[in-house]
C-alpha positions in Angstrom: 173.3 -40.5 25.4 169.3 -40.3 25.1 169.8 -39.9 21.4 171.9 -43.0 21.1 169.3 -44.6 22.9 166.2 -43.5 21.0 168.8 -45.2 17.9 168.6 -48.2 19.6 165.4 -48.4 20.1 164.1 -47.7 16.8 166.7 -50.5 15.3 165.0 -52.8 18.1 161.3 -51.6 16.9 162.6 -52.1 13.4 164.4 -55.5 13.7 160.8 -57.0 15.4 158.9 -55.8 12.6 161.3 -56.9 10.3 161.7 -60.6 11.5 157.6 -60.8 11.9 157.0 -59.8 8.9 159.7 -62.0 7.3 158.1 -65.1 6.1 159.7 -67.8 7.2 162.1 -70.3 4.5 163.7 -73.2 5.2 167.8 -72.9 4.5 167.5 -76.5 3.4 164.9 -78.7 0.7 161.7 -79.9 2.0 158.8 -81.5 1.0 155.5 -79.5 1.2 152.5 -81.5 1.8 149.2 -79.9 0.2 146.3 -80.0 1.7 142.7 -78.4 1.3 141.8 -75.3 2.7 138.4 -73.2 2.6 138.2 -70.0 1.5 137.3 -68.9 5.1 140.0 -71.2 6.8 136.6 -73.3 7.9 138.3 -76.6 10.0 137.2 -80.2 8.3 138.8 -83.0 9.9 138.9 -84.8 7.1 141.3 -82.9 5.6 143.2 -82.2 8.9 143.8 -86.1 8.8 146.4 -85.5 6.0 148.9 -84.0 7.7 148.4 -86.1 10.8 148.4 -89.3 8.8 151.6 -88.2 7.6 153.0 -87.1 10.5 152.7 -90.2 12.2 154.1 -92.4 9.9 157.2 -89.9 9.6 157.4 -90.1 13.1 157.8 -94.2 13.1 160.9 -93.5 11.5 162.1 -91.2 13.8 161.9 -88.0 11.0 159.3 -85.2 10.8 158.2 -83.6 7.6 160.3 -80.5 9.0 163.5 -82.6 7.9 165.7 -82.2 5.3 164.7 -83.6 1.9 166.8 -85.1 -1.0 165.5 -82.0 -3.1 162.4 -79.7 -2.7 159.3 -81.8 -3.4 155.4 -82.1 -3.2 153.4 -84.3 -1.1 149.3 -84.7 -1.8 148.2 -87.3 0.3 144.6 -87.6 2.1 141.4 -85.5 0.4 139.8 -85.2 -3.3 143.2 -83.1 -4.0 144.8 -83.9 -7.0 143.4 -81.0 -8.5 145.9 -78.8 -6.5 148.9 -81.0 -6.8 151.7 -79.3 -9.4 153.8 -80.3 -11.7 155.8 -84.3 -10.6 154.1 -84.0 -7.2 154.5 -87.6 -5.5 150.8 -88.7 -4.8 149.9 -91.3 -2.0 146.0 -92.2 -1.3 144.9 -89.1 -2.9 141.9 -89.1 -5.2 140.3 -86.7 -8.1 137.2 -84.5 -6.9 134.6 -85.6 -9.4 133.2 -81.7 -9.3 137.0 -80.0 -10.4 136.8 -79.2 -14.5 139.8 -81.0 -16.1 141.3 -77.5 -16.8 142.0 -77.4 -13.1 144.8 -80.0 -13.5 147.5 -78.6 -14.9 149.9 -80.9 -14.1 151.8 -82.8 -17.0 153.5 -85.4 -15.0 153.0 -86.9 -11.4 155.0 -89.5 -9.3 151.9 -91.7 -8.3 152.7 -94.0 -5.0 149.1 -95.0 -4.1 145.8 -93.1 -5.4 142.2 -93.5 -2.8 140.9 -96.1 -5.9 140.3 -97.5 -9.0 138.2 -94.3 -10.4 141.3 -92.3 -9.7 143.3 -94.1 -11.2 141.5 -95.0 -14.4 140.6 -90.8 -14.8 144.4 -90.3 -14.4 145.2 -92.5 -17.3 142.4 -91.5 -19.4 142.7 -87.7 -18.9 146.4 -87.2 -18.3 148.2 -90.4 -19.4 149.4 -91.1 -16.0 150.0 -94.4 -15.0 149.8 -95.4 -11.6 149.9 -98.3 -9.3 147.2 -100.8 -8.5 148.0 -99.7 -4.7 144.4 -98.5 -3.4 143.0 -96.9 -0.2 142.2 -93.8 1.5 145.1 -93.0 4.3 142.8 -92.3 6.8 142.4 -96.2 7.0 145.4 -96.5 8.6 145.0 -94.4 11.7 144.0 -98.0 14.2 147.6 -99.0 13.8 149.3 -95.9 13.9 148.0 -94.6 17.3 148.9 -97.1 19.8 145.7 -97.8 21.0 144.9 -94.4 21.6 141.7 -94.5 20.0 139.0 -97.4 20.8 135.7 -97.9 19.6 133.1 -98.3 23.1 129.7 -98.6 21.4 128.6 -96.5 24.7 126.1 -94.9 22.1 123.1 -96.5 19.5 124.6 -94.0 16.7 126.0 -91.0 15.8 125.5 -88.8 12.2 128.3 -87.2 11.1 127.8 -84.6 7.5 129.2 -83.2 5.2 131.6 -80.3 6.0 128.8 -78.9 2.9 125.5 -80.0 4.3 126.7 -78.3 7.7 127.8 -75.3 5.9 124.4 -75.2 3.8 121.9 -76.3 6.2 120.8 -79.1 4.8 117.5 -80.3 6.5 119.2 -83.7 8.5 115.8 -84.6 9.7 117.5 -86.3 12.8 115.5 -89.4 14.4 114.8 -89.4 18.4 119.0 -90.0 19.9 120.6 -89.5 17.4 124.1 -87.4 17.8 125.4 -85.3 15.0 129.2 -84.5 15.3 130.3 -82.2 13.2 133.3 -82.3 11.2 134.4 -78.8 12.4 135.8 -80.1 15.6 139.3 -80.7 16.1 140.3 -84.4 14.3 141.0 -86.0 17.5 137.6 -85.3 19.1 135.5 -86.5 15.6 137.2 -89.4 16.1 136.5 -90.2 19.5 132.6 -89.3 18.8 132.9 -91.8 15.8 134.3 -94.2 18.2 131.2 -94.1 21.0 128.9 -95.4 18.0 127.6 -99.0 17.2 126.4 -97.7 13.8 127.1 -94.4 11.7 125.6 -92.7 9.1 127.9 -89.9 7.3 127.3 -87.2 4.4 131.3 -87.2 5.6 133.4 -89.4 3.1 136.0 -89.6 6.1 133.2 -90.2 8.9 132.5 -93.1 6.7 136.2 -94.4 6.5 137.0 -93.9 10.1 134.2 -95.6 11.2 135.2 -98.5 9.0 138.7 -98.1 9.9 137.9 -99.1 12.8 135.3 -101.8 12.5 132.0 -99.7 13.0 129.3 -100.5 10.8 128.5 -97.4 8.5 125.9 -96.6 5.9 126.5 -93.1 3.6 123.6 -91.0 3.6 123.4 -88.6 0.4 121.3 -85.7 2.0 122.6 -83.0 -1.2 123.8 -83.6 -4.4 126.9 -80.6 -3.4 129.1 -83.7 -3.3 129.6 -85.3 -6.3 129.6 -89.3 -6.3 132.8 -89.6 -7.4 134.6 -90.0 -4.2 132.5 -91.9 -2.5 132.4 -94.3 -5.5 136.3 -94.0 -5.5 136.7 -95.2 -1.6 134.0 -97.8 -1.7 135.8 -99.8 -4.9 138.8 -99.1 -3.6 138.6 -100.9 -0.6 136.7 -103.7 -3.1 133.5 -102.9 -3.0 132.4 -102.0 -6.6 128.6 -102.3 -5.7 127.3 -100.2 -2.7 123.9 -98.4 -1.9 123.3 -95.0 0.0 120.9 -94.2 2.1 118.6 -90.8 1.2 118.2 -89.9 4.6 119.3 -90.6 8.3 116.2 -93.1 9.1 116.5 -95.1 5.7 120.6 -95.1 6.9 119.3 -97.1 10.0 117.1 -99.5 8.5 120.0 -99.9 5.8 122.4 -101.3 8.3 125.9 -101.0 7.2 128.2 -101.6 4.2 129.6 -104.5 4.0 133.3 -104.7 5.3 136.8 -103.1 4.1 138.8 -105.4 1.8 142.3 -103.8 1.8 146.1 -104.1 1.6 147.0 -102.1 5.0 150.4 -103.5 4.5 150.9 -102.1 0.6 149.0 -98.6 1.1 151.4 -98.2 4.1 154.8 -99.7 2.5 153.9 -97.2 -0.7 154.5 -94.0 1.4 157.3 -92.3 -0.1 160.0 -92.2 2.6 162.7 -91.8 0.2 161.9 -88.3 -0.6 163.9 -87.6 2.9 167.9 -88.1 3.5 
């Protein structure tokens, strides 16, 4: 008896490690969204926004990204990503990183929906021979109407700084005039976002400080404290959402006396009807 026991216990001990160490496969096609990850696993909400972008619009329909798909497929949506994407991913608001060598893309062939802007799309044409759609904007822009008033700018606060996951992570001296709040991007995305929100003005190193704050009709003025971050993307967002011309700031206190950008010129209705819903049954 205590040996069939002792059996039975080792099969449970071995069926635990078994199943734990089994990585987990759906029986059924998906589609995989990529999204950028640091070597360390460092949060940026920025890039966390991809996946809740995603989500939410998913969930309009009823669907999650969990649900079966017509065959197995990739999704790159918010961040300077393409560079990851593989062979026919679909792209939708994603833009080129201006500091990835070509060499990095080693795709042949993508199914462009929607790229962040014009620079994207003109490199993909030039570089790979991909054509893609005039359909511009970074996703992020959309979060106002996909939250149901969840969010909502107060302008409790004079202004709020938010960098660069890099400047943050190199110490970049952010020589911080008297009340100004710094949120950092490390935070969970919701809680960024409701910093952004207490602002009447921000300055950003943070591409996606920048666009929600815009998103949501909060003056903003990008302040290049480094030169990690190539101007690619920022150029990229800015003409994208037409505004060919714009002018940084060199520092926080020349930000303020900046003011902001002018406004987003965009085609909500376009960037939003170009999400590829048909990859799902």
């Amino acid at each position: 008896m205590r040996k069939q026991l002792r059996k039975l216990k080792q099969a449970s001990i071995d069926f635990k490690k078994g199943f734990r160490n089994q990585p987990f496969t759906h029986s059924y096609p998906t589609v995989d969204l990529t999204q950028w990850r640091s070597g360390k696993n460092i949060p940026n909400f920025g890039d966390d926004l991809s996946s809740i972008i995603v989500s939410l619009l998913m969930a309009q329909t009823g669907k999650t990204l969990e649900d079966e798909a017509k065959r197995k497929r990739e999704l790159v949506a918010i961040g300077s990503v393409i560079h990851l994407a593989k062979e026919d991913a679909v792209i939708w608001g994603s833009g080129v990183n201006g500091k990835i060598p070509e060499h990095f893309h080693t795709y042949n062939s993508l199914e462009v929906r929607a790229v962040r802007g014009p620079y994207t799309r003109e490199w993909l044409k030039d570089k790979k021979g991909i054509v893609s759609p005039e359909i511009y904007g970074d996703p992020a822009l959309l979060l106002p109407s996909l939250t149901n008033g969840r969010f909502e700018a107060t302008g409790t606060i004079e202004h709020v700084f938010v960098p660069n996951l890099n400047d943050m992570l190199t110490g970049v001296d952010l020589d911080l005039p008297e009340g100004t709040q710094v949120v950092s991007p490390m935070q969970s995305w919701h809680r960024v976002v409701e910093h952004i929100l207490k602002a009447r003005f921000v300055t950003a190193s943070s591409l996606h400080g920048l666009v929600i704050a815009e998103a949501f009709g909060i003056p903003a003025r990008y302040v290049r404290l480094s030169k990690q971050e190539n101007l690619f993307k920022y150029k990229d967002y800015y003409a994208g959402t037409d505004r060919h011309e714009f002018e940084y700031a060199n520092s926080i206190h020349e930000g303020l006396e900046m003011k902001g950008e002018k406004p987003i010129v965009i085609n909500f209705d376009s960037l939003k009807d170009a999400f590829p819903y048909d990859l799902w049954i």
